[in-house]
C-alpha positions in Angstrom: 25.9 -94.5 -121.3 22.7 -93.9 -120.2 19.5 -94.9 -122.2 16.4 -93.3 -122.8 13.8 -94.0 -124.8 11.4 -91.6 -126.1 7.8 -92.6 -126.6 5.1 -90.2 -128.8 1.2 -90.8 -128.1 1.3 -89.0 -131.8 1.0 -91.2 -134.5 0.7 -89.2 -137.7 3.4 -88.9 -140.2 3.7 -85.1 -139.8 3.5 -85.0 -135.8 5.0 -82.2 -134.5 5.5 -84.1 -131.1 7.5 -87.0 -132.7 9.6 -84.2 -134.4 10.1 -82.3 -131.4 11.6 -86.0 -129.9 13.4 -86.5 -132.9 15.3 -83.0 -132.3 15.8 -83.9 -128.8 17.9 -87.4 -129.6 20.2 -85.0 -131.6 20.6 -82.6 -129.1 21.0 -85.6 -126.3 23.9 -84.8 -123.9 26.9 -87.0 -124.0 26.5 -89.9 -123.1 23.0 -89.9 -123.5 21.2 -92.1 -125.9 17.7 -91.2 -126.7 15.8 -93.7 -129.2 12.6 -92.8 -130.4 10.3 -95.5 -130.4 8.4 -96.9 -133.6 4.8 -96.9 -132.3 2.5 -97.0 -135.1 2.2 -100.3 -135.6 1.0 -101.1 -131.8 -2.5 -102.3 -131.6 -5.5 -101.2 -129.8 -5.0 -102.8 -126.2 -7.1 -106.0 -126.4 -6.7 -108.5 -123.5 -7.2 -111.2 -125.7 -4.3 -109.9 -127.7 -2.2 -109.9 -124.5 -1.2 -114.0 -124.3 2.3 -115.0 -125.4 3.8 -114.3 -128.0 2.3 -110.3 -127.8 2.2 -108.7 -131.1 5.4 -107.8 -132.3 5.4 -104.4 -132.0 4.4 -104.5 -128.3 7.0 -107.1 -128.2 9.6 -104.4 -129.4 8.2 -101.5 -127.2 8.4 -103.6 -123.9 12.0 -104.5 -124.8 13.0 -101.0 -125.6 11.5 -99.6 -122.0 12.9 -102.6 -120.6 16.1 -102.0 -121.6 15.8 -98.1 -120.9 17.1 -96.0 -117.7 14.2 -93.9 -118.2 11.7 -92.7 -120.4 10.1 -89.5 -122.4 6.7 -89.6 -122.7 5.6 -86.9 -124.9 1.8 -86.5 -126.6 -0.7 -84.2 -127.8 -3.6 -82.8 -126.5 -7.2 -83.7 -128.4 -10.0 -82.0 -127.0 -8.9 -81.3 -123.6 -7.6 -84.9 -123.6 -4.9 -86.9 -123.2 -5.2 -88.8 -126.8 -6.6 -93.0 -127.5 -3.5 -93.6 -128.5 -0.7 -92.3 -125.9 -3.1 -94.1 -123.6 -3.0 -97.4 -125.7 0.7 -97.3 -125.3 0.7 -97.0 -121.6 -2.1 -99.6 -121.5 0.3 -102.3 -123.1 3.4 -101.1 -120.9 1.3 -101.4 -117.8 1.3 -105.1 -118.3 1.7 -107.9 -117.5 0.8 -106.8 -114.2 3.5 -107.3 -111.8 6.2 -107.6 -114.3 4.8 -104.7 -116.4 7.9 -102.1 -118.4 6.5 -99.3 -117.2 6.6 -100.0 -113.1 9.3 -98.4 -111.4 11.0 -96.2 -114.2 11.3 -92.6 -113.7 9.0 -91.0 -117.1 9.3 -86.9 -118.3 6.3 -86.2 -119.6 6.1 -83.8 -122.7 2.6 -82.4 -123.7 2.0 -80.2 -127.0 -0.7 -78.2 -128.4 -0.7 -76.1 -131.1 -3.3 -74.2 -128.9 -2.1 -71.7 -125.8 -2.3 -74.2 -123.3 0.1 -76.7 -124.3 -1.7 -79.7 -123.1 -2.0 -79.6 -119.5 -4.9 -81.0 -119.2 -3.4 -84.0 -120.8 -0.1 -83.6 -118.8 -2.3 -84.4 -115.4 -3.9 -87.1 -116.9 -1.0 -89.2 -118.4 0.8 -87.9 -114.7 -2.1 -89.7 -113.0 -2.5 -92.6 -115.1 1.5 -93.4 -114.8 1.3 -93.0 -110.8 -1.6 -95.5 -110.6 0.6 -98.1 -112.4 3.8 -97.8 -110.6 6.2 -95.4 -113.0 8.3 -92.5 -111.6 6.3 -89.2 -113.0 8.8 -86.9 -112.9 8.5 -84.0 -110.4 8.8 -80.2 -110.8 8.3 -77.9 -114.0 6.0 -79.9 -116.6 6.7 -79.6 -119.9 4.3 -77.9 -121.8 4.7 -76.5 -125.1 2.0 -74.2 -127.0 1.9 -72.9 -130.1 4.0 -76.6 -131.2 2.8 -76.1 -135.0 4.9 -72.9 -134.8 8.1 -73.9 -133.7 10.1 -75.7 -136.5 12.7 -74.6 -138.9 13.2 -77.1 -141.5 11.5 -80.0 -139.0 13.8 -79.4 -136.3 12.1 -77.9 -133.2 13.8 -74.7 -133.2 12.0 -73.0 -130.0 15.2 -71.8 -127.9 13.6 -71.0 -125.1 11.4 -73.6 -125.1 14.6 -76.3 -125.9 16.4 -74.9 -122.7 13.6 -75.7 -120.6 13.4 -79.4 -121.9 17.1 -79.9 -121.9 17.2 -79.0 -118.3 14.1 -81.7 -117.7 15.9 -84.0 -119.5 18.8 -83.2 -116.8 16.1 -83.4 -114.1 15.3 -86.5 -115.4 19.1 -87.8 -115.9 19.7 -86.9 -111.8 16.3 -89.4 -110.9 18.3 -92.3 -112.8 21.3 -91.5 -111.0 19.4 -91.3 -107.6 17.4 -94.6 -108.4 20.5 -96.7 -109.3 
């Protein structure tokens, strides 16, 4: 079985970007496990927060990646930006440094806008930002979605097109872990 865990840089109740990750652990492959992390309770990145024991919930979120084969990334765009908080959460995975979650692991990004652009900008930044830290940013196609406030049927992402083109990231993303094993 191979595990994936599925990180959103969105942290309201109604985000369409956690929903989107919430359809995609029901669509999962067999033998694919995607768990969608419970972020919200993560504090802002505080180095003085960052002595043993961490908080708890960065506690949690360390194990989960730890324990992961890869990860999903997925966030919103805010003004042209990659949000505060998606980069809080890579902030706390990027440490401790030299034993940090994130270093090494092979990440799909996913970026969302309700606007036509579907967060690119915010897809180069969170690309950068993992590649200066060590993670695996995956290569090819990125993941883009526009229009995300459009494309739910009773809270599942029902975008077919759009879904095709993540499920075969996700598959581009499954081959990395297999190549990296």
């Amino acid at each position: 079985m191979t595990k994936l865990i599925a990180i959103s840089g969105a942290l309201r109740k109604a985000s369409h970007t956690t929903a989107l990750l919430r359809t995609l652990a029901k669509t999962a492959p067999d033998g694919v496990e995607i768990e969608v992390a419970d972020v919200v309770d993560v504090p802002v990145y505080n180095q003085d927060l960052d002595v043993e024991p961490n908080p708890a919930a960065v506690e949690t979120l360390r194990a989960q990646v730890n324990a992961a084969d890869g990860i999903i990334i997925a966030s919103p765009e805010y003004n042209y930006a990659m949000p505060g908080s998606t980069k809080n959460i890579i902030d706390w995975l990027s440490r401790p440094y030299g034993k940090a979650a994130l270093v090494g692991k092979p990440v799909l990004i996913i970026t969302t806008s309700p606007g036509s652009t579907g967060g690119v900008r915010a897809q180069s930044q969170i690309r950068g930002t993992l590649a200066a830290i060590g993670a695996h940013p995956l290569g090819g196609a990125e993941v883009v979605i526009a229009g995300i406030d459009k494309k739910f049927v009773d809270g599942d992402f029902a975008d077919e097109t759009n879904l095709k083109f993540i499920l075969s990231s996700l598959d581009r993303l499954l081959a990395e872990i297999t190549l990296r094993k």
